[in-house]
N, C-alpha and C positions, 0 to 999 in steps of 0.2 A: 207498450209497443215501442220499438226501436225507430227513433227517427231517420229516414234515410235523405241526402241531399242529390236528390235524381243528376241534375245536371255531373258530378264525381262519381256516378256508377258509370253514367254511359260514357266520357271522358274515359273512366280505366275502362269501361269495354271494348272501348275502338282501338285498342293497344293491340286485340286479335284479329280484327278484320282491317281491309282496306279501307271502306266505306262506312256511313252511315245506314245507308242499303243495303250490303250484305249485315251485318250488325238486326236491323230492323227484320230483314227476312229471319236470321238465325234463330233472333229470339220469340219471334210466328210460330217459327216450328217447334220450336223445343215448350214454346207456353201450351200450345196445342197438343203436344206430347203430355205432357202435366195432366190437361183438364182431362184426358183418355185412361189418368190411372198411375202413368210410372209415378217411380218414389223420387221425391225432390235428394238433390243432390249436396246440398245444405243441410244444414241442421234442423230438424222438426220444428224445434221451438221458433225460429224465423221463418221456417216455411209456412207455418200455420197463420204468424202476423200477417202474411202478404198475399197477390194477387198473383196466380199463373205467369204474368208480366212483368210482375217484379222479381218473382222470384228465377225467372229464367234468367233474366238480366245480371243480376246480382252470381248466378251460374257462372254465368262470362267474365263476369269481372274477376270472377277468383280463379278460371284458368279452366274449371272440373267439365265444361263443355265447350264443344266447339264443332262449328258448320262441320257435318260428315260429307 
């Protein structure tokens, strides 16, 4: 399993949003998105290490979603 250092995902996450709040709502919906079925937007083999939460998160960080 890939180590992640949470505090430098959410740091590059907040590079897309204003806030910590939109950030925190974003990745609400898109983990909720996840648990209903879509296909992670990542690579399988990391999606499968991680939790709906993480892996929205880590979504954000690399650019592939963002608040509709």
């Amino acid at each position: 399993m890939e180590k992640l250092f949470m505090p430098e995902v959410i740091n590059k996450s907040l590079k897309h949003f204003e806030n910590r709040y939109e950030l925190v709502r974003a990745a609400a919906i898109r983990a909720n998105s996840l648990s209903r079925g879509d296909r992670p937007l990542i690579s399988e083999r990391i999606a499968t290490q991680h939790k709906n939460t993480i892996v929205s998160l880590l979504e954000i960080k690399e650019g592939l979603w963002t608040k509709k």
